[in-house]
C-alpha positions in Angstrom: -31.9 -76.6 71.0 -30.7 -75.5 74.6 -32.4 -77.5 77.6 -35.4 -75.8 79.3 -35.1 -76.4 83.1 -38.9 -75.0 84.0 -37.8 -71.6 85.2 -39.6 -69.8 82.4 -42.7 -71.2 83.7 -42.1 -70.3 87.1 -41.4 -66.7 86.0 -44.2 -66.6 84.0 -47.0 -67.8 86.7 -45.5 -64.7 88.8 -45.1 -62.0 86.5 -48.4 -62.7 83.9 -50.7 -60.1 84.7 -53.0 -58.5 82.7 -55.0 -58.9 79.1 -52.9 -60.9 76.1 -51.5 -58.6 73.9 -52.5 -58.9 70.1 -50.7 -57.5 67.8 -51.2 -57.2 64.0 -49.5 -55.8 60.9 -51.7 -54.5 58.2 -49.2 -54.7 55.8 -49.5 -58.1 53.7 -45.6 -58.1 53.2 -45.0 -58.7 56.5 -46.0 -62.1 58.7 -48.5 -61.9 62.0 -47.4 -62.7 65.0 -49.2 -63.6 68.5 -47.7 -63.0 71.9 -50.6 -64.4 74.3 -47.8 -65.0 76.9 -44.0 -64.0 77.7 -42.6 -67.4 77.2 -44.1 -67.5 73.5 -42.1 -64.9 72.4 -39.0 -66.7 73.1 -40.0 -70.2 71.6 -38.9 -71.1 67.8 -41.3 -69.7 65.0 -42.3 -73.0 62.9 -41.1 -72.5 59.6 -44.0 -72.9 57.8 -45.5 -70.2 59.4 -44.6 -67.1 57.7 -43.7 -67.8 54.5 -45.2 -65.9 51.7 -45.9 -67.4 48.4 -42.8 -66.4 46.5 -41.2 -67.6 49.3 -42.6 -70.8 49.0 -42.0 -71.0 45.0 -38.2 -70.2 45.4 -38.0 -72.9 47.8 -39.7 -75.7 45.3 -37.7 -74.5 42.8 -34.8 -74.9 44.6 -35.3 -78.4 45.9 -36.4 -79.0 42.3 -32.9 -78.1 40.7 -31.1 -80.4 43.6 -33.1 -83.3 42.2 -32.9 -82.8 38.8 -29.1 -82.5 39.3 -29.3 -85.9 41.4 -30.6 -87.4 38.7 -28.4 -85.8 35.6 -25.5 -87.2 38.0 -26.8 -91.2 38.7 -27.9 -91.3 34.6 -24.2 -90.3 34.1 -22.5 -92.8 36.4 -25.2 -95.4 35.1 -23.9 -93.9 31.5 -20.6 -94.7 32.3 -21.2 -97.7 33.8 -23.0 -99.1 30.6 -20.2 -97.6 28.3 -17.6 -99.5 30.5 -19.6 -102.8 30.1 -19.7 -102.1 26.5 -15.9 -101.4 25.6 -15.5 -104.8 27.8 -18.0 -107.4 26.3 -17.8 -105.6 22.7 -14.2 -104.5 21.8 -12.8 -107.9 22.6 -13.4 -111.4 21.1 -16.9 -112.9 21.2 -18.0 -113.9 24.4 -16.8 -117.5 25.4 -19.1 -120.0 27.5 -17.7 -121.9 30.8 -17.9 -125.6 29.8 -20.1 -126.7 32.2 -19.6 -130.2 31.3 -20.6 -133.6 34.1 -21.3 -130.0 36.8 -24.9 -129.3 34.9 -26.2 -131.0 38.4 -25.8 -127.7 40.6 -26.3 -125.2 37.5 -29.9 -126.9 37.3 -30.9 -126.9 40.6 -30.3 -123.3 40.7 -31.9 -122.3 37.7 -35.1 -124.6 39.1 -35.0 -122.9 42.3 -34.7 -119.5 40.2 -37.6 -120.3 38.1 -39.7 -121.3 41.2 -38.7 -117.9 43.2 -39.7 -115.9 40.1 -43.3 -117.8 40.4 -43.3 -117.1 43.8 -42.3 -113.4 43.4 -45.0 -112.4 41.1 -47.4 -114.6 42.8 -46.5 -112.3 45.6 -46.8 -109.3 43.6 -50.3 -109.5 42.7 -51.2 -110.4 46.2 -49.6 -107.0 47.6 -50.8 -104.6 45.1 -54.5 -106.0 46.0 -54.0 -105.5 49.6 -53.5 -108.8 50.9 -50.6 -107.8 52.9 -50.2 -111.2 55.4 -47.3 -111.9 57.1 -45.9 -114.1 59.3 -48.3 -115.7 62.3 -51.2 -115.1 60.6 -54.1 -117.3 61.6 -55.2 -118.3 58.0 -58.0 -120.0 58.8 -60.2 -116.9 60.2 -59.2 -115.0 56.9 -62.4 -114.4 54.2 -62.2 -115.8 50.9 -62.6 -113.3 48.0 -61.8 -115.6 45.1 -60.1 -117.8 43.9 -57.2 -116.5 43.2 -57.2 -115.0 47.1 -57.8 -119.2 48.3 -54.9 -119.8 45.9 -52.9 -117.3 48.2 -54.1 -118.2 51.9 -53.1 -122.1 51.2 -49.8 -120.5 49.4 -49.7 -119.0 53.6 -50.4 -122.2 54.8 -48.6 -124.5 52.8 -45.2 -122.5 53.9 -46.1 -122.1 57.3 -46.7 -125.7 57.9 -44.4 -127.6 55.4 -41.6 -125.0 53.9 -40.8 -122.9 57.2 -39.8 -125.9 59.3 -37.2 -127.9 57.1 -35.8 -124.1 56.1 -35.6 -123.4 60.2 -33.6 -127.1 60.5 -31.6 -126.1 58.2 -30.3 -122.5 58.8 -29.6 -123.4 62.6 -27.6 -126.4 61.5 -25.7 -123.6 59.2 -25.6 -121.2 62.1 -23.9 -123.2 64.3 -21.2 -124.7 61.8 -21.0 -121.2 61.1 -19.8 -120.1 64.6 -17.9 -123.3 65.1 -16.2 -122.5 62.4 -15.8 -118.8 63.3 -14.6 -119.7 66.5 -11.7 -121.8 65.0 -10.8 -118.5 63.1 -10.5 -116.6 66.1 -8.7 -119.1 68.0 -5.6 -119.5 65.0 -5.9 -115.5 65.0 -5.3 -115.5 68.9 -2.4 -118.3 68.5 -0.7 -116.0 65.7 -1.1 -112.9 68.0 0.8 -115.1 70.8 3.6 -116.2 68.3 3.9 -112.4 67.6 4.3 -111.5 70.9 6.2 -114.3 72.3 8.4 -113.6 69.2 8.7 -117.7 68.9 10.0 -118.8 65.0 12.8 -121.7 64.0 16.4 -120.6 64.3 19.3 -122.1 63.1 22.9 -121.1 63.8 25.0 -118.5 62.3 27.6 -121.1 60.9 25.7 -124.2 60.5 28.2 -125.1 57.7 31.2 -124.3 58.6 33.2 -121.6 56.2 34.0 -123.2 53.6 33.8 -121.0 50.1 30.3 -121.9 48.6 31.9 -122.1 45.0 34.8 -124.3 46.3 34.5 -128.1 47.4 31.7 -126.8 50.3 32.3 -130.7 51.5 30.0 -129.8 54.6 27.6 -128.7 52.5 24.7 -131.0 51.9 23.5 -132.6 48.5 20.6 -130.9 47.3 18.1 -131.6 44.4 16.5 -128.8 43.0 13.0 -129.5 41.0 11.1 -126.9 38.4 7.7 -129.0 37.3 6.5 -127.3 34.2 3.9 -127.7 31.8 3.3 -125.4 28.7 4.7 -122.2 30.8 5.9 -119.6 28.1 5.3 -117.1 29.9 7.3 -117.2 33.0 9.8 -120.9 32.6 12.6 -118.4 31.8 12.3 -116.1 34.6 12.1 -119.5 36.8 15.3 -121.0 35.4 17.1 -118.1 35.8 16.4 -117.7 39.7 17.1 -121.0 40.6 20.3 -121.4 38.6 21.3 -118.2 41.0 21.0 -120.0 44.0 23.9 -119.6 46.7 25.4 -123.2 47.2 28.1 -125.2 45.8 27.9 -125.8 42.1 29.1 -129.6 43.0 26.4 -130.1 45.6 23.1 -128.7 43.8 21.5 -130.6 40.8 18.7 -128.7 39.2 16.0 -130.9 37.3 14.0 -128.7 34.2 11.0 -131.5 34.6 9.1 -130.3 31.1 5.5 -132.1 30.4 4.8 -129.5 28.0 2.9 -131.1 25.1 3.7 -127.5 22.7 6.7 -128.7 20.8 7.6 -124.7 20.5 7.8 -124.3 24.3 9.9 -127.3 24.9 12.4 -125.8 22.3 12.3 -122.2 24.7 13.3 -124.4 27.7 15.9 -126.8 26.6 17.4 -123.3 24.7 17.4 -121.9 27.8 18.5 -125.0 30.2 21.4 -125.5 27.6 22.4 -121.3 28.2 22.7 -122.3 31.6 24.6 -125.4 31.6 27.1 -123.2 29.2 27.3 -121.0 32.0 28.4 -124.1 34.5 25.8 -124.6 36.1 24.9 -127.9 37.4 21.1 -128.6 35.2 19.7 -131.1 33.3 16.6 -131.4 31.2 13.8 -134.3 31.6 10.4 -134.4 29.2 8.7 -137.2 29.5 7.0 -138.9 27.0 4.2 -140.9 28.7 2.5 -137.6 30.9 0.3 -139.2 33.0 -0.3 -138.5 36.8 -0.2 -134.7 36.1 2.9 -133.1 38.6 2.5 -136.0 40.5 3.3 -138.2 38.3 6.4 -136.3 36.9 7.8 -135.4 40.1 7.6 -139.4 40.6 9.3 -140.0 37.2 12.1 -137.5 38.1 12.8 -139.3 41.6 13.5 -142.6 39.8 16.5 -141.5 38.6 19.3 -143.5 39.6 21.1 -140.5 40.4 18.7 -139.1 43.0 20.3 -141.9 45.5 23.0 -139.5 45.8 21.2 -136.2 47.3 19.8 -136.0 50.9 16.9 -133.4 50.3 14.9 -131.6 47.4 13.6 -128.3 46.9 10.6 -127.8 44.5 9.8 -124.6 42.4 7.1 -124.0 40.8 7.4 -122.5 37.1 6.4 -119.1 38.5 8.7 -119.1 41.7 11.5 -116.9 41.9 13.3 -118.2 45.0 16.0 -115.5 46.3 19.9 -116.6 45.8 19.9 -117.5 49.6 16.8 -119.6 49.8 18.9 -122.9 50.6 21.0 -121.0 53.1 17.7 -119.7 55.1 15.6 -123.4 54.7 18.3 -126.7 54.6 20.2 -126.0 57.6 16.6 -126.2 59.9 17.6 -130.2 59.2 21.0 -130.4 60.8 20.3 -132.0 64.0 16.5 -132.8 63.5 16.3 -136.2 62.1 12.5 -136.4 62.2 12.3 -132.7 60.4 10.7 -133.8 57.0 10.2 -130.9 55.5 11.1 -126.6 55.7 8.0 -124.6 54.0 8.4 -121.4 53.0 6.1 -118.5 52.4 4.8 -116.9 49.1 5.3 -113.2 48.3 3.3 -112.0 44.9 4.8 -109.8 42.4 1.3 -108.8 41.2 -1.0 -108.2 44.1 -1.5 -105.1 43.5 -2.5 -105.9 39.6 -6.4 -105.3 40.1 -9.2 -105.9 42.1 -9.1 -109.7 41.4 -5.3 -110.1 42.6 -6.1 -107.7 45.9 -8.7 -110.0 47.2 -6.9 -113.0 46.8 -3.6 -111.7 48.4 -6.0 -111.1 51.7 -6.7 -114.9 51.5 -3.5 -116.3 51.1 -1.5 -113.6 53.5 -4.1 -115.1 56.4 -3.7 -118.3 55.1 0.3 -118.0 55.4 0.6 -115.8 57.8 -2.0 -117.3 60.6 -3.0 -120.7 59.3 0.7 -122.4 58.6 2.4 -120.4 61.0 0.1 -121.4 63.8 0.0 -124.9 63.0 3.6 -125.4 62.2 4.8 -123.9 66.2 2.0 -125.2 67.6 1.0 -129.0 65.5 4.8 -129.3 63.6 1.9 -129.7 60.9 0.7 -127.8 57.8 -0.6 -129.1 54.7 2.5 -128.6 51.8 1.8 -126.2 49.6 3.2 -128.0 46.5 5.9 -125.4 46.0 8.8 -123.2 47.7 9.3 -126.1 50.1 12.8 -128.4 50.8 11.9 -132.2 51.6 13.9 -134.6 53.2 14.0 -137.3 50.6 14.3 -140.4 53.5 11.0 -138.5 54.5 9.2 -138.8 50.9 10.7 -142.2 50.4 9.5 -143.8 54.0 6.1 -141.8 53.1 5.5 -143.7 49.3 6.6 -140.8 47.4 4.8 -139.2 44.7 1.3 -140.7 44.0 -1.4 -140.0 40.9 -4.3 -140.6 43.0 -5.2 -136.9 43.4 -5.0 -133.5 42.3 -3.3 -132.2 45.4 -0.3 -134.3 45.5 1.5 -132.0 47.9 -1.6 -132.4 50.5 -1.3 -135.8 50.3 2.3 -136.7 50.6 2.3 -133.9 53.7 -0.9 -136.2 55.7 1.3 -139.7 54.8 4.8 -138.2 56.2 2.7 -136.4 59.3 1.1 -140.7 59.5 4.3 -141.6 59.9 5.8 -139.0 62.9 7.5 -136.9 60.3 7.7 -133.1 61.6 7.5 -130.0 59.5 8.8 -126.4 59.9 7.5 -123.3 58.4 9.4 -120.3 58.0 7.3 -117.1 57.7 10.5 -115.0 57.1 11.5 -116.6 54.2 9.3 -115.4 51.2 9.5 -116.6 47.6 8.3 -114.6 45.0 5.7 -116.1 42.7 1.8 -114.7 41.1 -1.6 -115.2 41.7 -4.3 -115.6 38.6 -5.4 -112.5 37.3 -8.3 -113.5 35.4 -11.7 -114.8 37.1 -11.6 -118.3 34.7 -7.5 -119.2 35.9 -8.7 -118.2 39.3 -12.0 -120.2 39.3 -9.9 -123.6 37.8 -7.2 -123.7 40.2 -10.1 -123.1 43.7 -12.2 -126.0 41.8 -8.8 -128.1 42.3 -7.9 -126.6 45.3 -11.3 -127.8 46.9 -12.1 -130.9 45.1 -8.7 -132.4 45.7 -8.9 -132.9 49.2 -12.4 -134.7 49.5 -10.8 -137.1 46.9 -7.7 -137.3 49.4 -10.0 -137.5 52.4 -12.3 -140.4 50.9 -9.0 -142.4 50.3 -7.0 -141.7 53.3 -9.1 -141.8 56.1 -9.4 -145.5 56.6 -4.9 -144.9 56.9 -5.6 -142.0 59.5 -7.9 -144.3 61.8 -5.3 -147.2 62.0 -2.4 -145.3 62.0 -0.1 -145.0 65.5 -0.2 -141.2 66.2 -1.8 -140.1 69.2 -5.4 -139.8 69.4 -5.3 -135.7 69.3 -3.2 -135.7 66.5 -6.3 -137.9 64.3 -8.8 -135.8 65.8 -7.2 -132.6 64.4 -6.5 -134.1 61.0 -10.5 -135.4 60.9 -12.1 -132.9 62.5 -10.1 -129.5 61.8 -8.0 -130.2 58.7 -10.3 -132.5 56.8 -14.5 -131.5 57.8 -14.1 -128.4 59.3 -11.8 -126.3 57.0 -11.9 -128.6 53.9 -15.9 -129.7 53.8 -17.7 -127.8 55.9 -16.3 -124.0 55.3 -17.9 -124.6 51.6 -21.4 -126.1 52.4 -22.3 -123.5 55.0 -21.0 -120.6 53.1 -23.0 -121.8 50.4 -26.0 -123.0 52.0 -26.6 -120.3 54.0 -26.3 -116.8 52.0 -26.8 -117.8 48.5 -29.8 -120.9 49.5 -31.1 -120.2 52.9 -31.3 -116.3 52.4 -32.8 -116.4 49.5 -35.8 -118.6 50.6 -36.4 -116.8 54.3 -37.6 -113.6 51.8 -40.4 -115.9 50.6 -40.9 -117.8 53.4 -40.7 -114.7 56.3 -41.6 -117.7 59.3 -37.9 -118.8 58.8 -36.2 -115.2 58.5 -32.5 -115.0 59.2 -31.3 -112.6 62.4 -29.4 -109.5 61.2 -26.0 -110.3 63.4 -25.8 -113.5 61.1 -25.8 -111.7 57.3 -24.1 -108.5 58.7 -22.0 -108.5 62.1 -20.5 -112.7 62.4 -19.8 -112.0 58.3 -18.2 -108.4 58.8 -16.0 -109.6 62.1 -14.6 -112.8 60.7 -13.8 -110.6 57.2 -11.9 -108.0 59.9 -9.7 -111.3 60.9 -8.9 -112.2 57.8 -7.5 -108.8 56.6 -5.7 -108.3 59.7 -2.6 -110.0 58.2 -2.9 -107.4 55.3 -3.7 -104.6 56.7 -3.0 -102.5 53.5 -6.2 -104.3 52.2 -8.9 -102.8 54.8 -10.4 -100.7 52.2 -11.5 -103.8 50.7 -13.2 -105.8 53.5 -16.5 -105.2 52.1 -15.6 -106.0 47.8 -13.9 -108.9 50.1 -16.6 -110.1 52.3 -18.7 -110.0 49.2 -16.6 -111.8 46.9 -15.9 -114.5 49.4 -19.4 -115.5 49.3 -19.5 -115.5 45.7 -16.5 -117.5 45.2 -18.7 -120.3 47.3 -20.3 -121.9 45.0 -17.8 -122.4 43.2 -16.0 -124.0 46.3 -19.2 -126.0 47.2 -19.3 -127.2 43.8 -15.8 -128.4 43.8 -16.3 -129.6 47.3 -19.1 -132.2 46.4 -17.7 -133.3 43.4 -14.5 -134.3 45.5 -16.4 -136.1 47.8 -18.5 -138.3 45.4 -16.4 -138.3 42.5 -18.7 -136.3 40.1 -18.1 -134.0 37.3 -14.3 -133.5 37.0 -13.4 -134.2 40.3 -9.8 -135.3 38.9 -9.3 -132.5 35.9 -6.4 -130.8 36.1 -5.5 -127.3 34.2 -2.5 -125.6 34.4 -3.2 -122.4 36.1 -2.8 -119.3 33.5 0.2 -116.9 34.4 0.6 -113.5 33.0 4.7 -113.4 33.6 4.3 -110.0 35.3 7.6 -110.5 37.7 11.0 -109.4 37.7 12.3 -110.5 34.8 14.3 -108.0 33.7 16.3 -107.3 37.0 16.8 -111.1 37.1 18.3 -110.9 33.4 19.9 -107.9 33.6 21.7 -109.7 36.9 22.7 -112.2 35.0 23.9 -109.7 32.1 26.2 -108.2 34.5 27.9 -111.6 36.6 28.7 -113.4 32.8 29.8 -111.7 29.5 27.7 -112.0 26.4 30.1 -114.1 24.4 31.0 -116.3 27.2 27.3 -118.4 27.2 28.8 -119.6 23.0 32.5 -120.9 24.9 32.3 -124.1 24.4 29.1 -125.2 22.5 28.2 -127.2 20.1 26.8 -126.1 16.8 23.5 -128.0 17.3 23.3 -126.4 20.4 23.5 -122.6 19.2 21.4 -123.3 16.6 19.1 -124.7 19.3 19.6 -121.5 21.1 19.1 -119.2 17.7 15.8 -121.0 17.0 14.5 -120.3 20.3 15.4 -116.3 20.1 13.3 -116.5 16.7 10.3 -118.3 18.1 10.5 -115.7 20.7 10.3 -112.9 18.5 7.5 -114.3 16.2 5.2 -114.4 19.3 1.5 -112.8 18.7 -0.1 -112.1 21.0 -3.9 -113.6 21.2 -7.4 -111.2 21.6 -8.3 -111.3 25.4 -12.0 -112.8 25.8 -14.7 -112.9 28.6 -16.8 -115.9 29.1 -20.4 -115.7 30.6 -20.5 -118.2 34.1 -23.4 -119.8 34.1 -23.9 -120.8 37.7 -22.6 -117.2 38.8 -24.8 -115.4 36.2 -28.0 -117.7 37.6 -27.3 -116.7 41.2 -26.9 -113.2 40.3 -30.7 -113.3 38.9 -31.9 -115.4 42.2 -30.5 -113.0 44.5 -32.0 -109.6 43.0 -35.3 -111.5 42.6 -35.1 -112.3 46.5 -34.0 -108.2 47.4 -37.5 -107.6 45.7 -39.0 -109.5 47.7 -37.3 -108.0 50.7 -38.1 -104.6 49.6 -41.9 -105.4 49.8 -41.2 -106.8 53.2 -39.5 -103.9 54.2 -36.3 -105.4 55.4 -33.4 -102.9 55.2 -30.2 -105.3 56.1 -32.0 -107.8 54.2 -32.3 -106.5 51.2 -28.9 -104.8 51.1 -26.9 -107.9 51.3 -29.1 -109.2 48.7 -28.9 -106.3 46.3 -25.1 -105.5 46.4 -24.6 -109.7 46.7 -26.2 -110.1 43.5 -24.9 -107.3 41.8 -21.3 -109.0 42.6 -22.9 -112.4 41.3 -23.6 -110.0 38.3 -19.8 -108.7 38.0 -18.2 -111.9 38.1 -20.7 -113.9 35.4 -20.0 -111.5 33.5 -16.7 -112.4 33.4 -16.2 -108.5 34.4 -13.6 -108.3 37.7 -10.3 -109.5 37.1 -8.2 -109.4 33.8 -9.6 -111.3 31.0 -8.1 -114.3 29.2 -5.8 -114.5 26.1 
């Protein structure tokens, strides 16, 4: 509508003279119409004035259709929806259950704090629907008794007013502020990465740091180099493994590659020594090591393969992973960073995944690990010349490990600890953010779940045992404040607890206690702006900042859970499972690579019959392989949630809280998907 400025009234006080003029149509067809002044004729006709009764009819019927088709369209997605969940749950293997084990602890608090906000909730219920609609800051004591189940309900209003809303209020402000402590420690590595960017500041070696020499002739300038693949029971991807690192670009006489094989499937180990003797037919420089007493997990046989009198003879290692596909000139881009740095311990490199785009599952966690690459060890490594090691795609200076105490069992994040006892003793550390290695990330919720329960309860373990080392070691002061405060509590301990106290304990109990109500900015704008930061170094992945921000919180109690049992040694603090790989990689570029540098009859020059039968034996096994029904599991801790959450948005919903009871509904529907076992691939 156009502005009115008051000249109509003006005009109208000069020129009104007269009687109003009524005018009236006899015919019914038509509508009636009174001009009592100029300006009315001008001003818009309501449009309910006017309208005939067909009119009106057509115009119900109309709005009628739009909601009926409304409806035919939500009971077909909700259809669809159902039939999906069906062909998932049904057409597969029975439904598995998560072994919850020593963990029942946290799985029955929540289903007693579930149980007590169903109470609560239809308590509620009744209350409303009679009228008793009291909310916060009401003086109970001037309210009139009706009965006795209305006394039950006024001391229900006293008893969380006085004794519930207080401890609740303690509590979410001591969450709040970790929460922007910790938010502000985000924002400050985001603001150190931007710097790097723009100061364009990474390591850098020379051109020639090794002379000219032909890499497959002596290459006497060429430094002696132990290459390590730590396996256990990987079918799926030891070949593709193997094959990449026997590719490497260095000397054949100054590389040794160690197969270390715990794998306690007799039929694997066959697949690996076939293929570690194809390679050594080949002439390349490899050996194969299972031991027979596993214990100590990697740790333990990374130890075992150092204590080879051999070793004494190479200045540095590289260690793969089974799924790592380091390019040919990996060595060439990491070992010279140590020429002329005698306190550099240790060149990481950065992961690249072959399958992040495999589902939803693989998406999110590519977000996490690009920020945690990208601004976490970048920042800290220019900045700190500190990172934690990330187990894998990393070259170590063996003086460095050895001065250190090398490998040790104590934990199940051996690379975190061996990276804190070389930083203990001044050793420095590079990272290399241009150097990528190609390797996957779980595609199934259970693989994914295992390997963040290590991931979280592994350093607690390391933290109980090393902090006594930390306070009497001789670095400087800031250096055992960052390692305490930042590395340890803030981004090992506290991230978990807050995350998880606050949106799936705290938010939950403000709906039923409404004296101790969250502010919006802290379940919608903090949440949404730190999510922002952490896709930034993906930025193919903004569509999925909110399946992100959602899954995040999810994912916490698994992290909390993990978290606690680290710290106090519950549960299975110290259970290791080998995380489940799918093979999805470049495997056939890698093979038909090698296809084309060797000629198929050359691999049998020189072999031993035992050996090609070795070798034919392995080809069978391969092609006798079945392949295993995929099965979901119910999670019972996520499944529980789920139910606590939606109970909490009903309560919300009476309250009339709109942010509130969003967050809750879609949070608990994502508690739903992933109990359910229903985001991710499923497990063979």
């Amino acid at each position: 509508m156009a502005p009115r400025f008051g000249f109509s009234d003006l005009w109208a006080k000069e020129t009104r003279k007269g009687t109003p003029v009524v005018v009236t149509m006899e015919n019914p067809n038509y509508s009636i119409v009174e001009v009592d002044e100029p300006e009315s004729a001008f001003r818009p006709m309501e449009r309910t004035r006017g309208k005939n009764a067909k009119q009106v009819t057509w115009v119900l019927l109309l709005q009628a259709h739009k909601a009926v088709g409304c409806l035919t369209w939500l009971a077909t997605a909700f259809w669809s929806l159902l039939g999906s969940l069906k062909r998932r749950l049904c057409f597969t293997h029975r439904l598995g259950s998560e072994r919850l084990g020593r963990d029942r602890w946290l799985f029955s608090a929540i289903k007693l704090f579930l149980a007590a906000s169903l109470s609560v909730l239809v308590f509620e219920l009744i209350a409303y629907y009679k009228g008793w609609h009291y909310f916060k800051n009401i003086p109970t004591s001037k309210l009139e008794i009706q009965s006795l189940f209305h006394l039950l309900y006024v001391g229900w209003l006293s008893l969380r007013a006085d004794y519930i809303a207080p401890p609740v209020k303690a509590l979410s402000k001591l969450c709040i502020v970790l929460f922007l402590v910790q938010s502000v420690d985000r924002l400050i590595l985001c603001l150190g990465c931007f710097w790097i960017k723009y100061k364009k500041i990474k390591p850098r070696i020379d051109e020639e740091p090794f002379g000219n020499d032909d890499v497959e002739g002596s290459g006497s300038e060429y430094p002696m180099v132990l290459v390590q693949i730590p396996m256990c029971n990987e079918r799926e991807v030891y070949e593709q493994s193997i094959s990449a690192v026997c590719q490497l670009d260095w000397p054949k006489d100054r590389m040794l590659i160690q197969v270390l094989d715990d794998s306690d499937d007799g039929s694997i180990q066959e697949l690996i020594r076939a293929e570690v003797t194809k390679w050594s037919q080949k002439g390349v420089n490899i050996i194969y090591r299972h031991r027979l007493v596993r214990t100590g997990y990697k740790a333990g046989n990374l130890k075992s393969a150092m204590s080879c009198d051999y070793v004494e003879a190479y200045e540095f290692v590289a260690i793969f992973d089974a799924d790592f596909q380091p390019n040919s000139d990996f060595l060439k881009l990491t070992v010279p960073h140590f020429k002329e740095k005698p306190e550099l311990g240790l060149v990481q490199a950065r992961w690249a995944f072959v399958n992040k785009d495999e589902n939803l599952l693989t998406r999110l966690q590519n977000i996490n690990l690009c920020f945690h690459f990208e601004v976490e060890q970048q920042v800290n490594g220019v900045f700190l010349n500190f990172f934690g090691f990330n187990g894998t795609a990393g070259v170590w200076r063996i003086k460095a490990l050895e001065e250190s105490g090398g490998w040790l069992e104590r934990t199940t994040v051996e690379d975190m600890d061996i990276a804190v006892r070389a930083h203990l003793h001044g050793w420095k550390f590079i990272y290399l953010n241009d150097v990528k290695v190609l390797c996957e990330v779980p595609e199934s919720y259970e693989a994914y779940k295992k390997q963040q329960h290590r991931w979280h309860s592994g350093p607690m373990q390391l933290f109980r045992l090393c902090l006594g080392a930390i306070l009497t070691s001789k670095i400087a002061m800031w250096k055992k404040a960052n390692l305490i405060l930042l590395f340890f509590l803030l981004r090992k301990l506290i991230l978990p607890f807050y995350s998880f106290t606050l949106f799936c304990v705290i938010l939950p109990i403000t709906m039923f206690v409404p004296e101790a109500e969250l502010p919006v900015w802290v379940i919608c704008y903090v949440p949404i702006f730190m999510s922002l930061l952490n896709v930034l170094p993906a930025p193919k992945s903004f569509p999925f900042i909110v399946p992100y921000l959602l899954f995040e919180n999810t994912m916490s109690v698994t992290k909390f859970n993990a978290m606690v049992s680290g710290l106090f040694q519950l549960g299975s603090s110290y259970e290791w499972i080998v995380t489940k790989k799918a093979g999805r990689s470049s495997e056939s570029d890698l093979l038909g690579l090698t296809d084309k540098r060797m000629p198929p009859n050359q691999m049998q020059r020189g072999a031993s019959e035992s050996e090609l039968l070795e070798i034919s034996q392995a080809e069978e096994q391969k092609k006798q392989t079945v392949a295993v029904k995929k099965t979901n599991k119910i999670f019972h801790k996520e499944l529980a949630l789920a139910f606590l959450l939606l109970t909490a948005a009903v309560r919300s919903l009476l309250a009339s809280q709109g942010v509130h009871f969003y967050f809750l509904l879609f949070q608990g529907l994502t508690f739903l998907l992933v109990g359910l076992d229903l985001i991710g691939e499923q497990m063979s």
